[in-house]
N, C-alpha and C positions, 0 to 999 in steps of 0.2 A: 290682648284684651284681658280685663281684669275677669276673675272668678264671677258668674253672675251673682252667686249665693250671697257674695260678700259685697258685691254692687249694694243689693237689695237689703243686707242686714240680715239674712233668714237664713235658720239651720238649712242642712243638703236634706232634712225630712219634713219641711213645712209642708202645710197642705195646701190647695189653690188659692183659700180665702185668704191664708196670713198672707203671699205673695203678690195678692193683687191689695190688699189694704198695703204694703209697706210701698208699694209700685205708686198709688195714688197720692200717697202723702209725699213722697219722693218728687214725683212728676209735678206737682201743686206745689213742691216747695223753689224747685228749677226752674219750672215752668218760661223760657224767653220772655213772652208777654209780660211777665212779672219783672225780667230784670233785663230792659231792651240795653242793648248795646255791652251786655256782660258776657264776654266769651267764655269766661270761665263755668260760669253756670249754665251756657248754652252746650257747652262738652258735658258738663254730669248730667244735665236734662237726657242728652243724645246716648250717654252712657247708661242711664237708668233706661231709659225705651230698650234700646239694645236685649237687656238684660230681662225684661220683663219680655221682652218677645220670644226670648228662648225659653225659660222657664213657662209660660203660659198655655205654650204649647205641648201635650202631652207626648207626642213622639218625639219632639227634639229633645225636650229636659230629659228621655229615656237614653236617646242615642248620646248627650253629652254628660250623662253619670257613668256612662260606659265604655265612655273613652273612643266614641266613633268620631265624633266632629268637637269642636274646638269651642272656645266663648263666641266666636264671632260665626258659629254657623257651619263654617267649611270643613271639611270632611278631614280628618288626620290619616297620612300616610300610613298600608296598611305596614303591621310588621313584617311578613312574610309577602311579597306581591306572590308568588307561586312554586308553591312543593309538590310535584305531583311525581318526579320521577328521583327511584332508590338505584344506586348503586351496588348494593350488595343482596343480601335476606332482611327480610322482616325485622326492620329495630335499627337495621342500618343507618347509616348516614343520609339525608337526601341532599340532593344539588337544587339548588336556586338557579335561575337567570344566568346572576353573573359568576354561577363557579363552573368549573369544565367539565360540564357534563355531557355524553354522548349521545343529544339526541335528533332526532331524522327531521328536519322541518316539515316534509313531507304529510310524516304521522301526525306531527302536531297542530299542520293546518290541516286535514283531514277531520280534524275534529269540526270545521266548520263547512262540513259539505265537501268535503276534498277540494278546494280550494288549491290553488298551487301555491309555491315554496315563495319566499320574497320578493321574486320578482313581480309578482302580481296574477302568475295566469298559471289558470289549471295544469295539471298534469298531462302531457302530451297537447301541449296548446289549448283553444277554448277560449273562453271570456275573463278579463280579469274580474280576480274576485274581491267582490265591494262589500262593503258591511255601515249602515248609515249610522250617523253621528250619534252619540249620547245626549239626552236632554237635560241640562241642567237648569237650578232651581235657585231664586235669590229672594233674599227680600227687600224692600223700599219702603223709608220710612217720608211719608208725607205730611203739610199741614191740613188741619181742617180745612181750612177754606181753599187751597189747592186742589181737595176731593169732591169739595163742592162743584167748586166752579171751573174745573178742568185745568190740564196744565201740561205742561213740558218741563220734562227734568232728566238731568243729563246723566251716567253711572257712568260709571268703567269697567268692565269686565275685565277677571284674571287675567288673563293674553294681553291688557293693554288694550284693548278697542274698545275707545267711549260711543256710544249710542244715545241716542235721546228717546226717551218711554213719554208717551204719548198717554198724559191720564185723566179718562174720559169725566167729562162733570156727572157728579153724582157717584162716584167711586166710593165705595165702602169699605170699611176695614175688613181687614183678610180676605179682600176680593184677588183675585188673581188673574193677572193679564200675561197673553200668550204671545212673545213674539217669534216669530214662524223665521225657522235656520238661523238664529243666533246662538243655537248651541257648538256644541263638538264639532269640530270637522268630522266629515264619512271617512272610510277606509275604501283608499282605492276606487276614489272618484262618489266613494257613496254620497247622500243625502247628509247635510249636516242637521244635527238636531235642533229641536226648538228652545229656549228660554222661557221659564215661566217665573213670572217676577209677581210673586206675593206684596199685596199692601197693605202696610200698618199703618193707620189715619191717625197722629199723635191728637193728643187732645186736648180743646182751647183753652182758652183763659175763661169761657163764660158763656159761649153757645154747647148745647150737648144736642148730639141729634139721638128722635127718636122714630124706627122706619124712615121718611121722607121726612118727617115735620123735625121743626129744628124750635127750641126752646131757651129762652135766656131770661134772666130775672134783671129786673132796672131800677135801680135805686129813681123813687120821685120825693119830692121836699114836700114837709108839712101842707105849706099854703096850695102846694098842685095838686093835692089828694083832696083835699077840702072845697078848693074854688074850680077845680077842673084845668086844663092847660093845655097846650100843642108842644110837642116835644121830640126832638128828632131821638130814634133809637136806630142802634147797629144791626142792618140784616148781614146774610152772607153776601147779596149782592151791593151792597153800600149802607148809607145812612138813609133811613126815609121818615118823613114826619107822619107820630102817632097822637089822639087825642085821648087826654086822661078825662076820662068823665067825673065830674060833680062827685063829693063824698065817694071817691075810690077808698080803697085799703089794703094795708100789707095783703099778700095772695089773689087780691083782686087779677083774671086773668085776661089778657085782650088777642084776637087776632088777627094779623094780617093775612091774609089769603092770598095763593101763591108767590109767597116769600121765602120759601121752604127749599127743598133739596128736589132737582128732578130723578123721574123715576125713567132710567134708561133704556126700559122697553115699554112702559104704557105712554111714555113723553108727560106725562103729568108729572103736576111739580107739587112740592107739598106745600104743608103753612107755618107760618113761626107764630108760635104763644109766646106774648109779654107777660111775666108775672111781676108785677108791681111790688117794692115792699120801699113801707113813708117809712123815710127817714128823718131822723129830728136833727136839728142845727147842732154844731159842736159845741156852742158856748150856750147856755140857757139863760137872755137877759133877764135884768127886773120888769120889763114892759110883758117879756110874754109870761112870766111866772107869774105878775100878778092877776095877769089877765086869766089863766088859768086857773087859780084860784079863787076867784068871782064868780067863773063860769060854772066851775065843779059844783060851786053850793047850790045849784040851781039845775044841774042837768046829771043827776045820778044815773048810773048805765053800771050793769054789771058783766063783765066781758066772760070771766068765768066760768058764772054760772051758766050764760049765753053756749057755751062751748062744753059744757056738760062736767064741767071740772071742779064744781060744787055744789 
């Protein structure tokens, strides 16, 4: 994987804000919704999330300046796995693993309770000796409306064994879901560990959730903001029809109640707010210019001053 730094544009000393403003306009500019059925900018979209997930996070961006884990997370081989025993005096040479060194397996399962030697069982017989799995840690990048509204999504784990994560509706970003012994195999029959799979909620084209409630803004035309209208808008559970009241206006806001995101231990679900903003037609004929023109002379409003900006 590519350097995040250089995914992102940003020196290796930017501070949170410049990484999350270059993250934003990156992710808005790749965004899939924006360009359906372009692989090429559904890999830099997937490439900038990547990138923004390490960096955002202030232990990972620590562990991968310092050479522990990699662009993609995972941890880099150490360089020494274990020096603990000298051959000689003090300053000597020491032996690794794999050079020939003379040591007791004995002493060195000893270190774990006197455990016995490779074969598995203590010293003078006894119990083999088990030691349970390590837990390891991933993360999963999902859509918005996936986290909404629950879902099943397949990974692969290192070893090659695909599983399916189970993601509860109402998932929220950096929520972290535990599944129990999909870690490390045990030693010696122990327990294997658990997987705890962090989730990054990428983010929409045009819903942003805030708590439970979920918020989008919806282009309406001149004559619906004026004469009123029925109009279907996008919730996260589908399309539902909404009514523009008489003389609406850009920021005018509306709600639908429970259309929102549920909340996974009260079961309440939240609301979506429409925020309306009129839109004018693309082309501006002679019929509505003149009409406009007539009206003006006759109907002075001052929006400025209205808004304290004169």
């Amino acid at each position: 994987m590519k350097d995040p730094y250089e995914v992102l544009g940003v020196p290796r000393d930017a501070d949170e804000d410049r990484i999350k403003k270059a993250y934003r306009e990156l992710a808005k500019k790749h965004h899939p919704d924006l360009h359906p059925g372009d692989k090429s900018a559904l890999a830099k979209f997937q490439e900038v999330q990547g990138a923004y997930d390490l960096l955002s996070d202030k232990e990972k961006r620590r562990r991968f300046d310092a050479g522990e884990i990699d662009a993609s997370g995972a941890e880099r081989p150490p360089r020494n796995f274990y020096r603990a025993y000298a051959d000689g005096s003090e300053g000597a040479k020491y032996h690794g693993f794999g050079e020939s060194a003379d040591i007791d397996l004995d002493d060195l399962f000893g270190m774990f309770g006197g455990a016995a030697r490779a074969g598995g069982r203590r010293r003078g017989g006894g119990q083999p000796f088990q030691m349970p799995g390590a837990d390891v840690s991933y993360t999963l990048r999902v859509s918005f409306l996936d986290a909404a509204n629950g879902a099943r999504q397949r990974i692969t784990l290192p070893d090659g064994r695909s599983i399916d994560v189970a993601i509860p509706e109402g998932t929220h970003d950096r929520q972290t879901l535990r599944l129990k012994g999909q870690g490390q195999p045990g030693i010696g029959g122990g327990e294997p560990g658990d997987a705890y799979i962090e989730i990054h909620v990428e983010p929409h084209a045009f819903f942003t959730r805030k708590d439970n409630d979920v918020h989008v803004e919806i282009p309406v035309t001149l004559d619906e903001a004026i004469l009123g209208a029925k109009t279907e808008v996008p919730t996260v559970s589908g399309l539902v029809n909404l009514t523009v009241p008489k003389g609406s206006n850009t920021g005018t806001t509306l709600r639908l109640k429970g259309r929102g995101i549920l909340d996974a231990r009260t079961k309440a679900r939240g609301d979506q707010y429409v925020k309306l903003k009129v839109v004018l037609p693309d082309q501006i004929d002679d019929e509505l210019r003149s009409f406009i023109e007539t009206w003006s002379k006759t109907h002075k409003y001052d929006v400025r001053r209205k808004a304290g900006m004169a």
